[in-house]
C-alpha positions, 0 to 999 in steps of 0.5 A: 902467728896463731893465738888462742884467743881473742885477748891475745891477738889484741895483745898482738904479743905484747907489741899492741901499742905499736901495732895498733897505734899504727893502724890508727894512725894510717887510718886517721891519715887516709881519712885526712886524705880523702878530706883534703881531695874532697876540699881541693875538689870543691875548690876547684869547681868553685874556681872554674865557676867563677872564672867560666861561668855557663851562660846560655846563648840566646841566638842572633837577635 
């Protein structure tokens, strides 16, 4: 496709709302995604801490 101008490559030949309702939503849903691993990540970390915690070892006394 080629457009004279920015007007009409924003128009996206009339279909603007669904290509770029489209991107958006993709967009906003990628977001969510890194979200959610970043939270589960998290979680994940807090779980293992709690069930393993690190102690040191002081030797044979």
């Amino acid at each position: 496709m080629r457009w004279n101008n920015w007007a009409e490559f924003w128009a996206m030949g009339g279909y603007a709302l669904y290509v770029w309702g489209s991107v958006g939503l993709t967009f906003l849903l990628m977001m969510a995604e890194v979200w959610v691993a970043k939270r589960r990540h998290q979680q994940t970390l807090s779980v293992l801490q709690i069930n393993h915690p690190t102690t040191t070892h002081q030797g044979p006394q």
